[in-house]
C-alpha positions as CSV (number, residue, x, y, z in Angstrom):
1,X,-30.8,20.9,-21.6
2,X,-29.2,23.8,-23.1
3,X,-30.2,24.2,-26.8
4,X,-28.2,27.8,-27.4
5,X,-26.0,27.8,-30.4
6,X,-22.5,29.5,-29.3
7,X,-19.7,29.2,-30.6
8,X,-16.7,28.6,-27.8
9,X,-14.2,31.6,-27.2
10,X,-11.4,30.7,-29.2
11,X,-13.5,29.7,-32.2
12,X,-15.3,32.9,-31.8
13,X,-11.9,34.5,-32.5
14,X,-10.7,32.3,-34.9
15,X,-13.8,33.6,-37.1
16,X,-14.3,36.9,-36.2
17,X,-10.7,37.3,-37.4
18,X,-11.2,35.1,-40.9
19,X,-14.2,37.6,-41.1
20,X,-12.0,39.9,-40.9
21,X,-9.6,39.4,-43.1
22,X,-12.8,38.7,-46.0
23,X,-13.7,42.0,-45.1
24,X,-11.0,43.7,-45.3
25,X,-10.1,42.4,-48.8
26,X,-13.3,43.0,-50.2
27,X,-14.3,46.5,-49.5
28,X,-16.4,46.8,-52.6
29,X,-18.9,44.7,-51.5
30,X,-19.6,47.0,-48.5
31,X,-18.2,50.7,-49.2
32,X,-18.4,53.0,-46.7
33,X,-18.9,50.6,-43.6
34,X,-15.9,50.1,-41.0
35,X,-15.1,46.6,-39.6
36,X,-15.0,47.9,-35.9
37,X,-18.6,48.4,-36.0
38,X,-19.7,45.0,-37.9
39,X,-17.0,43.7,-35.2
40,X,-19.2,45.1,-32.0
41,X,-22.7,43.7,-33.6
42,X,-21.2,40.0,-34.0
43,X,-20.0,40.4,-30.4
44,X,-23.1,40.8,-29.2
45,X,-25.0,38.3,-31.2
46,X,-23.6,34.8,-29.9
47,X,-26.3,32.4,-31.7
48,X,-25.7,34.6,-35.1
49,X,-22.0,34.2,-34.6
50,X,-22.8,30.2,-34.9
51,X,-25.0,31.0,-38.0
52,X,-22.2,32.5,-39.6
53,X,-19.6,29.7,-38.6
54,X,-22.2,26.9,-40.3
55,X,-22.0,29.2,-43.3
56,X,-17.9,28.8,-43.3
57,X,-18.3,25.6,-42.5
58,X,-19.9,24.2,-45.7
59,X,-18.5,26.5,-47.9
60,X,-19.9,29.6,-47.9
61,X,-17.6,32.2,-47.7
62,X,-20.1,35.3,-46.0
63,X,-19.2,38.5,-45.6
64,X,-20.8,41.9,-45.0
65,X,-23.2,43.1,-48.6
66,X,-24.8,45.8,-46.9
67,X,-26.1,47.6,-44.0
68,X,-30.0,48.1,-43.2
69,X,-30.5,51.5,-41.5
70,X,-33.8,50.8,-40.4
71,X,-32.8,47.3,-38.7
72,X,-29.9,48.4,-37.6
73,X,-28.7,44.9,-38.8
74,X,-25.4,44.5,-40.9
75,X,-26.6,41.8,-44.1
76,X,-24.4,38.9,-45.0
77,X,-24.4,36.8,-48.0
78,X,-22.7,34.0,-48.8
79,X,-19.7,35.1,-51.2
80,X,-17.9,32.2,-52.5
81,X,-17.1,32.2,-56.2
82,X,-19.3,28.7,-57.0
83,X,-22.6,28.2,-54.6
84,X,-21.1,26.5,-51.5
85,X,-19.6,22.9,-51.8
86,X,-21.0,22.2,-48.6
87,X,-24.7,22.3,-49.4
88,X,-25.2,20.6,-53.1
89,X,-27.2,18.0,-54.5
90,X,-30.4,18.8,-52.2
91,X,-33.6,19.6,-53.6
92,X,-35.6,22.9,-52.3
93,X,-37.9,21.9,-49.8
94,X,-39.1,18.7,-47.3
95,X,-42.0,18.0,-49.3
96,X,-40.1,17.9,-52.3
97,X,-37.7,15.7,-51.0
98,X,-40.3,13.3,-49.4
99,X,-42.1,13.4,-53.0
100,X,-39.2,11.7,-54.9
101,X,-39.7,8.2,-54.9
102,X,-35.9,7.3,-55.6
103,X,-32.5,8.8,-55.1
104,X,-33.9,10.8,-52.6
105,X,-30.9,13.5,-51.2
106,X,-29.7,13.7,-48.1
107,X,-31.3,16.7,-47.4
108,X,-33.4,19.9,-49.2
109,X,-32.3,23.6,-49.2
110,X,-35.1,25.3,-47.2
111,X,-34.6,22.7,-43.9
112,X,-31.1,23.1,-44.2
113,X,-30.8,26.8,-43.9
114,X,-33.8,26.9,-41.3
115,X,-31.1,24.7,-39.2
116,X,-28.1,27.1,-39.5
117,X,-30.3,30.2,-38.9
118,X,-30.1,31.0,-42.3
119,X,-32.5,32.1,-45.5
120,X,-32.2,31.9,-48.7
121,X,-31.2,34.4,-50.8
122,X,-34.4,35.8,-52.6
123,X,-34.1,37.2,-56.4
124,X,-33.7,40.9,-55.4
125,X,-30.6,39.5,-53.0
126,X,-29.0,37.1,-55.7
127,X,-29.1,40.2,-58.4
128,X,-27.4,42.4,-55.6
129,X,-24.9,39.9,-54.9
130,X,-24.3,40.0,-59.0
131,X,-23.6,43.0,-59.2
132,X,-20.4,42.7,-56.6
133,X,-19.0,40.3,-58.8
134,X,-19.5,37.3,-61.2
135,X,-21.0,34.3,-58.7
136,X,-22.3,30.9,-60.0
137,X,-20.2,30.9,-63.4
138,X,-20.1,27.2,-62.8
139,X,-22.6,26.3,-60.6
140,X,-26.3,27.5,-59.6
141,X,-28.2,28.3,-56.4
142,X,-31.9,27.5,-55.1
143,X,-33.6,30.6,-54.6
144,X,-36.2,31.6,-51.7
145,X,-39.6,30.6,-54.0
146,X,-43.1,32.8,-54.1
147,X,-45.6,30.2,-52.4
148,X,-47.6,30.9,-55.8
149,X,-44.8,28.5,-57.8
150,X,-43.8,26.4,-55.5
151,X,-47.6,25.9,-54.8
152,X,-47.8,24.2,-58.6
153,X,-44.6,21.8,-57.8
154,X,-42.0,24.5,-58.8
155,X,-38.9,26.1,-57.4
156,X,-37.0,28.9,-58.5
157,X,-32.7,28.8,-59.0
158,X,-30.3,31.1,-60.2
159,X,-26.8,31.5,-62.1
160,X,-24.4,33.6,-64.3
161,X,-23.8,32.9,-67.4
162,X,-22.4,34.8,-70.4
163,X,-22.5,37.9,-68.4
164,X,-25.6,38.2,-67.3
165,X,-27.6,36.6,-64.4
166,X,-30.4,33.7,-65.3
167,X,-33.2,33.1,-63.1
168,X,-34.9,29.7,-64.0
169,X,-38.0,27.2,-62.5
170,X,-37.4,23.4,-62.4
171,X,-39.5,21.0,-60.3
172,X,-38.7,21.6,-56.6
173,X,-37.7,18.0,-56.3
174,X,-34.7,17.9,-58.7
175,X,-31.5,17.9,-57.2
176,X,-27.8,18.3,-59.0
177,X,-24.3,18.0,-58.2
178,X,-23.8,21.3,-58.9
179,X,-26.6,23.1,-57.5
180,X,-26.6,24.1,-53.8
181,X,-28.1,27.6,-52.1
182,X,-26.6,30.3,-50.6
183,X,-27.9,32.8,-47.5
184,X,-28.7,35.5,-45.8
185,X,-28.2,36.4,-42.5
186,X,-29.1,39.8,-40.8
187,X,-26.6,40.6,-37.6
């Protein structure tokens, strides 16, 4: 059985070019880096090309935030204005969500972006994504925990509110309508 996530050749296209396009309109979020070369490493990179396409796919709007010059790996963040539509109403982790004894969610943050070959975004990475514009004015995100708080039943989430960025604890087993998490991924 063949378990590789790739995407087929004309939806390869199809987001390469919507990629594109995102990162084309939104140089500030990646000065000094030309599409052609973030173009060559997605080529090359099938099963993070899939990634990528799950993060579209529920909402997430990525697009290049950086470049890592010891990796070699262009970084990608999740960019839509509100934390993505597509991945709400989940608490942070498995044990959390196997915890709650009632109106349970469909699913929890960390198992979700372990299955699109995603992480969450850590502190440092939400305050970087801040500062290339206001994200979360509305909504908030989960936030990749220290095993030191989630060890004592809490999580860690994130949002922007009158101007400045908020980084918050609530039990890792609550879940709202407008909470959701965004992600990294390293191509």
């Amino acid at each position: 059985m063949n378990t590789k996530r790739e995407l087929p050749p004309e939806q390869r296209e199809e987001l390469l070019s919507l990629l594109q396009a995102r990162f084309e309109k939104n140089m500030v979020r990646h000065p000094g880096l030309v599409w052609s070369n973030v173009q060559e490493k997605l080529e090359a990179a099938g099963e993070k090309l899939w990634s990528l396409q799950e993060m579209e796919r529920t909402g997430g709007e990525p697009d290049v935030v950086g470049y890592d010059a010891d990796t070699g790996e262009y970084v990608f963040y999740d960019c839509a204005p509100e934390s993505p539509q597509g991945r709400r109403s989940f608490c942070y982790d498995r044990a959390a969500q196997d915890a709650r004894k009632e109106a349970k969610p469909v699913n929890n943050a960390v198992d979700m972006a372990a299955a699109m070959g995603i992480e969450l975004l850590t502190e440092a990475q939400y305050r970087h994504l801040q500062q290339l514009g206001p994200f979360d004015a509305k909504t908030s995100s989960w936030l990749k925990t220290p095993s030191e708080i989630r060890q004592l039943g809490g999580a860690l989430f994130a949002d922007y509110r009158y101007g400045a960025v908020f980084v918050y604890h609530n039990g890792a087993s609550a879940y709202y309508a407008a909470r959701g998490f965004r992600g990294v991924l390293s191509v």
